[in-house]
C-alpha atoms as an extended CHARMM CRD file, in Angstrom:
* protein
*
       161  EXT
         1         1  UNK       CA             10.4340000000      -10.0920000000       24.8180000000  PROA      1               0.0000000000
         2         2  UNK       CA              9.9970000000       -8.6310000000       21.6430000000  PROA      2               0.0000000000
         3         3  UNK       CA              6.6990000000      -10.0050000000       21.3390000000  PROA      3               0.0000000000
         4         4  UNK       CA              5.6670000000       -8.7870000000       24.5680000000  PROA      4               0.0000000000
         5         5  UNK       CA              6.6500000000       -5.2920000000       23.6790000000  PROA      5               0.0000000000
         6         6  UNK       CA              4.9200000000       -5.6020000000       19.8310000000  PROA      6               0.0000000000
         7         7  UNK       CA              1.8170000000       -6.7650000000       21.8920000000  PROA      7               0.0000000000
         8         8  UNK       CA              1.8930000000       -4.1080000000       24.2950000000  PROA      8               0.0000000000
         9         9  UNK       CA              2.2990000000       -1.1820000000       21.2470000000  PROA      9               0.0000000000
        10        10  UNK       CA             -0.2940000000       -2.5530000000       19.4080000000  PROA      10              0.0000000000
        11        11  UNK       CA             -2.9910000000       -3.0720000000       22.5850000000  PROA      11              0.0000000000
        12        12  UNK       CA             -2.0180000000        1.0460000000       23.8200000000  PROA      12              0.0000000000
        13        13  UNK       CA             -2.0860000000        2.0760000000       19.9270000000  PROA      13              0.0000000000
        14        14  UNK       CA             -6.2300000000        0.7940000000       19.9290000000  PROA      14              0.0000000000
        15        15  UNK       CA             -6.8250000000        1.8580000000       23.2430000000  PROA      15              0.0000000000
        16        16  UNK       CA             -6.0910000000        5.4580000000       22.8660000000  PROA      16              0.0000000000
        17        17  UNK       CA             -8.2370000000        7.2310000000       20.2800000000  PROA      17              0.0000000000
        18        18  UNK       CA            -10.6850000000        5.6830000000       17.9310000000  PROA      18              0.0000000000
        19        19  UNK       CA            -10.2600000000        5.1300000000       14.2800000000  PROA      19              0.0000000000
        20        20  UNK       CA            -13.4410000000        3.8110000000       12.3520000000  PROA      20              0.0000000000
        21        21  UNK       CA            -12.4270000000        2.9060000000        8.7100000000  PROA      21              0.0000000000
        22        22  UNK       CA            -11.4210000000        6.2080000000        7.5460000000  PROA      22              0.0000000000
        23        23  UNK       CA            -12.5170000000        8.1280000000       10.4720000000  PROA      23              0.0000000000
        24        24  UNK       CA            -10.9090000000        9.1720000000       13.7160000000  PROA      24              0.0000000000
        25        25  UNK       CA            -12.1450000000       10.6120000000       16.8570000000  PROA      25              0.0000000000
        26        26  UNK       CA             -8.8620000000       11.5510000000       19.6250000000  PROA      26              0.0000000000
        27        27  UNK       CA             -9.1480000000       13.7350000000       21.9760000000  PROA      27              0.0000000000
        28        28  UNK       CA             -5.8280000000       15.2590000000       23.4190000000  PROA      28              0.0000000000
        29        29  UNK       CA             -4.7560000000       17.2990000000       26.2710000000  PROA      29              0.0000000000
        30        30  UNK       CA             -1.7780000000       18.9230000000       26.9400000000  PROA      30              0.0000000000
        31        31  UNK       CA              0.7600000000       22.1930000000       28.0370000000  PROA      31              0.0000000000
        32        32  UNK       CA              3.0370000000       24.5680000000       26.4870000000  PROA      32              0.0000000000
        33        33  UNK       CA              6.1810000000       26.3330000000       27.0840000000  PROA      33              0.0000000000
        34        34  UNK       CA              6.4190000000       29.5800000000       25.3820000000  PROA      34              0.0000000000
        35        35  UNK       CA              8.2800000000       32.6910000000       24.1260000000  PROA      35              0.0000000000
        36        36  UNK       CA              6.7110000000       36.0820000000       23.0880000000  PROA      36              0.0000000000
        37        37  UNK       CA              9.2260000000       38.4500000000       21.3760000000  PROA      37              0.0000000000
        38        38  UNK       CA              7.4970000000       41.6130000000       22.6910000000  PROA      38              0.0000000000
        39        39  UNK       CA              8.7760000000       44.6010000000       24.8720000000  PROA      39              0.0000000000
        40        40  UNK       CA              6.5040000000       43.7050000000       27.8530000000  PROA      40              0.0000000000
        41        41  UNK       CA              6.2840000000       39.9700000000       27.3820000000  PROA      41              0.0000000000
        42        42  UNK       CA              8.9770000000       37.0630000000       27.3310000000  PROA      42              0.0000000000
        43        43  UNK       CA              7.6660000000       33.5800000000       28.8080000000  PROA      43              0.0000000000
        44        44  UNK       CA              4.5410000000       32.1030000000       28.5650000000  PROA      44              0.0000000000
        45        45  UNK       CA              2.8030000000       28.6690000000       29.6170000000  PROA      45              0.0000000000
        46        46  UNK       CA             -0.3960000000       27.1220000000       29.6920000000  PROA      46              0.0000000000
        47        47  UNK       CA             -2.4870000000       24.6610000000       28.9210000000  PROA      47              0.0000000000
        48        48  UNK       CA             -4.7360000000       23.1570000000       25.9230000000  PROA      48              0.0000000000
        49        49  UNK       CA             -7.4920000000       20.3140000000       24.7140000000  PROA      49              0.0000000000
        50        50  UNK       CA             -8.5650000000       19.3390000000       21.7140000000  PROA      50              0.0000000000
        51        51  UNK       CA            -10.7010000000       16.8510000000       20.2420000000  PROA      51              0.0000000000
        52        52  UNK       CA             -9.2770000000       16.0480000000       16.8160000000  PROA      52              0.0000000000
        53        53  UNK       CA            -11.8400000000       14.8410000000       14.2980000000  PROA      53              0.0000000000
        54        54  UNK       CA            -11.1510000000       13.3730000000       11.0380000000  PROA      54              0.0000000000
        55        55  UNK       CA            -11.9870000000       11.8140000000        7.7380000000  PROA      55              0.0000000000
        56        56  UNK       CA             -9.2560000000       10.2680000000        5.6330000000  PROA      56              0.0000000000
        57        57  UNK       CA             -6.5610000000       12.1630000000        6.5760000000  PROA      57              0.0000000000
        58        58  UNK       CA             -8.1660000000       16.0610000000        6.6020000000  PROA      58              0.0000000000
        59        59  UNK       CA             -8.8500000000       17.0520000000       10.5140000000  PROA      59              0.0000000000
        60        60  UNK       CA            -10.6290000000       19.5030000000       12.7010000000  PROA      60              0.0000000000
        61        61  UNK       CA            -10.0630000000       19.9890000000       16.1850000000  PROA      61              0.0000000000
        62        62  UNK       CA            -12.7880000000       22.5150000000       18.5750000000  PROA      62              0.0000000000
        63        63  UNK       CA             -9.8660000000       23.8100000000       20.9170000000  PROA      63              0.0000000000
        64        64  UNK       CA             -9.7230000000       25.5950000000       23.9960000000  PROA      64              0.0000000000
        65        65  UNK       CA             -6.1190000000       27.4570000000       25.3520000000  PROA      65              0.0000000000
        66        66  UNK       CA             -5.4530000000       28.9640000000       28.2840000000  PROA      66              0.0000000000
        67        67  UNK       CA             -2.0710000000       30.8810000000       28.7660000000  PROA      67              0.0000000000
        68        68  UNK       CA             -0.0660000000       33.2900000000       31.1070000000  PROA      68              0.0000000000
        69        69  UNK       CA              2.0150000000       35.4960000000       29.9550000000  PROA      69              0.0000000000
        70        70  UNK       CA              4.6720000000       37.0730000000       32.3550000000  PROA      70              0.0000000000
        71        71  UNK       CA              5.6380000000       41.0040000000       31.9230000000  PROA      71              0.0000000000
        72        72  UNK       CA              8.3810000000       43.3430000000       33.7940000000  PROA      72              0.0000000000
        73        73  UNK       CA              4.6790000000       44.6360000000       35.3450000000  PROA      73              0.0000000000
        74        74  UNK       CA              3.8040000000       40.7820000000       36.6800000000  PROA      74              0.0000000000
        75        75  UNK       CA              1.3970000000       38.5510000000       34.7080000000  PROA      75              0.0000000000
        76        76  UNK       CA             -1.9270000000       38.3100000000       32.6980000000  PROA      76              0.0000000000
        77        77  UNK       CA             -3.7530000000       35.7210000000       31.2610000000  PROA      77              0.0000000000
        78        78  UNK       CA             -5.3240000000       34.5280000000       27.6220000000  PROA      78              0.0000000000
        79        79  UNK       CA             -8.0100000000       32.5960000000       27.1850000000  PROA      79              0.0000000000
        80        80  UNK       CA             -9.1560000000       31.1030000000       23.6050000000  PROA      80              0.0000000000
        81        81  UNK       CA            -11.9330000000       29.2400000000       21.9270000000  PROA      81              0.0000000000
        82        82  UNK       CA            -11.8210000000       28.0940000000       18.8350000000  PROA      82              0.0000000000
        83        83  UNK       CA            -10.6910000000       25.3340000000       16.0050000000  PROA      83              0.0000000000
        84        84  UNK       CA             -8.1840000000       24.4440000000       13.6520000000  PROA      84              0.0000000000
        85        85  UNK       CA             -7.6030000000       22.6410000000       10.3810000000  PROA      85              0.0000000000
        86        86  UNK       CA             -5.3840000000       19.8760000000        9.9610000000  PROA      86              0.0000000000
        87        87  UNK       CA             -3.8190000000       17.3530000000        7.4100000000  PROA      87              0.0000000000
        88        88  UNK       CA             -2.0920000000       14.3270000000        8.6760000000  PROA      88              0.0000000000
        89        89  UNK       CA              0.8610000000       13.3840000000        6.7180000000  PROA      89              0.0000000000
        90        90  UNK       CA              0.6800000000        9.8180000000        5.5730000000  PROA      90              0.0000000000
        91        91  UNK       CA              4.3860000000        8.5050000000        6.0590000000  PROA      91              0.0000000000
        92        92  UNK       CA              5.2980000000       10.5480000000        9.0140000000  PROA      92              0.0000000000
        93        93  UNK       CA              3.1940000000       10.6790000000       11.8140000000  PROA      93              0.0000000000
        94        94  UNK       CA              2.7420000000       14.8510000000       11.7050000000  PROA      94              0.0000000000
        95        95  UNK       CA             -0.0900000000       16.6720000000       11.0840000000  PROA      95              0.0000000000
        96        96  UNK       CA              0.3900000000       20.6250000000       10.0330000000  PROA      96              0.0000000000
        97        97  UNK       CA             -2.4430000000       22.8110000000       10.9710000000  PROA      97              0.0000000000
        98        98  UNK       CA             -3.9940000000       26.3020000000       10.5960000000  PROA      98              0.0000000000
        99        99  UNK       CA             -7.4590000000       27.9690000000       12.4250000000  PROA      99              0.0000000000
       100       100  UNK       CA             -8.6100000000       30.3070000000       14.8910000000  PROA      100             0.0000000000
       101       101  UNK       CA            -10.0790000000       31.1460000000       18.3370000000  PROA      101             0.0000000000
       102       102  UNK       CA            -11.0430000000       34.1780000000       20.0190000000  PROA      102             0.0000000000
       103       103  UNK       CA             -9.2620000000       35.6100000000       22.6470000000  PROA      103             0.0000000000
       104       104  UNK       CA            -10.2540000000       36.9180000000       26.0690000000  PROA      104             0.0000000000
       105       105  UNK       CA             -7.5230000000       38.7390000000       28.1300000000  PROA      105             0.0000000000
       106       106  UNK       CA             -7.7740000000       39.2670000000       31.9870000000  PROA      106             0.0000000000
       107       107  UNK       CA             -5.4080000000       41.0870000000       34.2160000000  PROA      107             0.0000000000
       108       108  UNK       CA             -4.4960000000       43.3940000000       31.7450000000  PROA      108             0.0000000000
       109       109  UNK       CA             -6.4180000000       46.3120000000       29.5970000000  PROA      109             0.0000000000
       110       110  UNK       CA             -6.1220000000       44.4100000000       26.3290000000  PROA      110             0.0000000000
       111       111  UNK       CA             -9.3510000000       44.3480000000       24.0970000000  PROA      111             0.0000000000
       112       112  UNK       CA            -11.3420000000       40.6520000000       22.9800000000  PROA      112             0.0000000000
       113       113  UNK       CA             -9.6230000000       39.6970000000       19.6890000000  PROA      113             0.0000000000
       114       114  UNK       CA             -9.2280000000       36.9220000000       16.8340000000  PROA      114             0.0000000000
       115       115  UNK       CA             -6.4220000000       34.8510000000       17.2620000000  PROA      115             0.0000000000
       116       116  UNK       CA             -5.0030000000       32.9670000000       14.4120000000  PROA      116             0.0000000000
       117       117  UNK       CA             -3.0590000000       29.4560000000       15.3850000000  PROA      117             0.0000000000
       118       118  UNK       CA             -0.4100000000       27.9090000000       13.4250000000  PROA      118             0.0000000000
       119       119  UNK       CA              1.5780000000       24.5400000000       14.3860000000  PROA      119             0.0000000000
       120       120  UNK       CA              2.6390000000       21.2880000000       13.4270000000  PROA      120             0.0000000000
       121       121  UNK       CA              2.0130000000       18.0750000000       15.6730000000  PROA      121             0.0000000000
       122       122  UNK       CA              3.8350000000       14.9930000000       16.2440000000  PROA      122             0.0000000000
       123       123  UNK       CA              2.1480000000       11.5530000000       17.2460000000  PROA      123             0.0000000000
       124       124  UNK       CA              5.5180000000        9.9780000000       18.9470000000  PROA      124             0.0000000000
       125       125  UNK       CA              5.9000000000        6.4340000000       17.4790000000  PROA      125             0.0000000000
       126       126  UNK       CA              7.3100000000        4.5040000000       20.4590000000  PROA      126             0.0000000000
       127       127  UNK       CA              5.0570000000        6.4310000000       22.6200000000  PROA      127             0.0000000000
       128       128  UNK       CA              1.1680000000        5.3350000000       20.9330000000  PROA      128             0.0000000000
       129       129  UNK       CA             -0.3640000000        8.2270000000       23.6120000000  PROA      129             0.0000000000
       130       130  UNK       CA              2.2810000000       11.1630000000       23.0480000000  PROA      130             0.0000000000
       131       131  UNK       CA              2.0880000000       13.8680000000       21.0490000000  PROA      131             0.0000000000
       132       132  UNK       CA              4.9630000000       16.5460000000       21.0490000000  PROA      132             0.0000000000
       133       133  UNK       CA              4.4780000000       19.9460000000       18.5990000000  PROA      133             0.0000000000
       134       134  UNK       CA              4.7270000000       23.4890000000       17.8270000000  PROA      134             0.0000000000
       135       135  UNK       CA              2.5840000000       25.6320000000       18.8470000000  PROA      135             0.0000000000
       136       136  UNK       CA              2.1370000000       29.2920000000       17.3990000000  PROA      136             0.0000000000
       137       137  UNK       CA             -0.5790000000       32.2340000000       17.8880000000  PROA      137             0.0000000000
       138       138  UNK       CA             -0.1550000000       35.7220000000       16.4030000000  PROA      138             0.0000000000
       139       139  UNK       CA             -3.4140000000       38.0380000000       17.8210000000  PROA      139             0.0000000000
       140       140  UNK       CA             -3.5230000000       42.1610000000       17.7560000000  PROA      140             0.0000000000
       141       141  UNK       CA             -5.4150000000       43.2890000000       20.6010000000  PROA      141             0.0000000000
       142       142  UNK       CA             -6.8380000000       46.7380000000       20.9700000000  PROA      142             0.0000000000
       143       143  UNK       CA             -5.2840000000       48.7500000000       23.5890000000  PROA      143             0.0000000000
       144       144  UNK       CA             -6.8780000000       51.8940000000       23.6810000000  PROA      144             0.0000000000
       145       145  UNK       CA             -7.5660000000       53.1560000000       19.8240000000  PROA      145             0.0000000000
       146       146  UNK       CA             -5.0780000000       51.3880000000       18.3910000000  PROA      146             0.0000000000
       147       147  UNK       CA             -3.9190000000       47.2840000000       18.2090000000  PROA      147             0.0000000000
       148       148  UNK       CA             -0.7950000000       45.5950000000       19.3640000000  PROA      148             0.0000000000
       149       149  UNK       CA              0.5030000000       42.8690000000       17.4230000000  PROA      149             0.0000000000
       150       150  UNK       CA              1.4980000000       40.0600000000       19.9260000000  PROA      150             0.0000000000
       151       151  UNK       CA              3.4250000000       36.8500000000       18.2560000000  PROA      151             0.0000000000
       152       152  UNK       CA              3.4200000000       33.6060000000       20.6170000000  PROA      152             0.0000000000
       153       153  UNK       CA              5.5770000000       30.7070000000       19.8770000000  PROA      153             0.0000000000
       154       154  UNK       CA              6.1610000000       27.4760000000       21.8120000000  PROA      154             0.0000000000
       155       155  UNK       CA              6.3960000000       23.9440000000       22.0270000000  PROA      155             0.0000000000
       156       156  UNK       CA              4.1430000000       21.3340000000       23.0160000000  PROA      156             0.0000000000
       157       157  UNK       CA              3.2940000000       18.3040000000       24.9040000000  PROA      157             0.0000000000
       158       158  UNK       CA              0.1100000000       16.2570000000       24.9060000000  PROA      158             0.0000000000
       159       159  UNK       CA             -1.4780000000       13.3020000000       25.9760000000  PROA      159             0.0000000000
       160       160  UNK       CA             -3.6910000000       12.0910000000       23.1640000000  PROA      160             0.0000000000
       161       161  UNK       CA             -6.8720000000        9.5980000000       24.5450000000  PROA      161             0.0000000000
């Protein structure tokens, strides 16, 4: 049995993504769950892909989010486009990364912004195709002549190809 299952783990591991000597192409797909410590805003969810790049360990993922965010008022939605910066750890399987996107709002009369993301990833062991993270964005949209600061945090679940 224990064959069986090493056999198993090692055909899903080199199914799912594709790692070339020292470089990596693995796409990923996934959702979020979300909190927004505003005075409007509370709960959030949505969606997100990437395509995570890499050579040696150092990674870039193009990324596209889409979120809605519920208010007292009802709900609006975010859109980004963007990328992010990465470094995968080399013991544990995380990798911490840092970019940005910019940021369409609709329902709502926020202004087109930069958004900066923030999170950390985890490539579940057991699991070759899951990936579980956190997931922050902190963007100030204009509203009128002056910007509101809005500070999204959240977890994460992906499905990584």
């Amino acid at each position: 049995m224990k064959k069986i299952i090493l056999g198993f783990t090692l055909f899903a591991s080199s199914v799912f993504g594709v790692h070339l000597g020292s470089f990596q192409i693995t796409p990923e797909i996934g959702g979020n769950i979300g909190y927004e410590d505003t005075s409007h805003t509370k709960f959030t969810y949505g969606g997100y892909a990437r395509i995570w790049l890499g050579v040696s360990r150092f990674v870039i993922a193009p990324q596209a989010k889409y979120d809605v965010m519920y208010q007292t008022k009802g709900s609006f939605k975010n859109l980004q486009v963007g990328g992010v910066l990465g470094f995968e750890v080399p013991v544990i399987p995380i990798t911490p990364y840092v970019g940005a996107s910019w940021s369409t709002f609709y329902n709502i009369g926020l202004g087109d912004t930069v958004a900066l993301n923030y999170g950390i990833k985890l490539d579940v062991p057991l699991i070759p195709f899951l990936t579980i993270g956190i997931d922050g964005v902190y963007q100030a949209p204009k509203v009128g002549g002056s910007r509101f600061g809005m500070n999204r945090i959240g977890v994460t679940l992906g499905l990584a190809f």
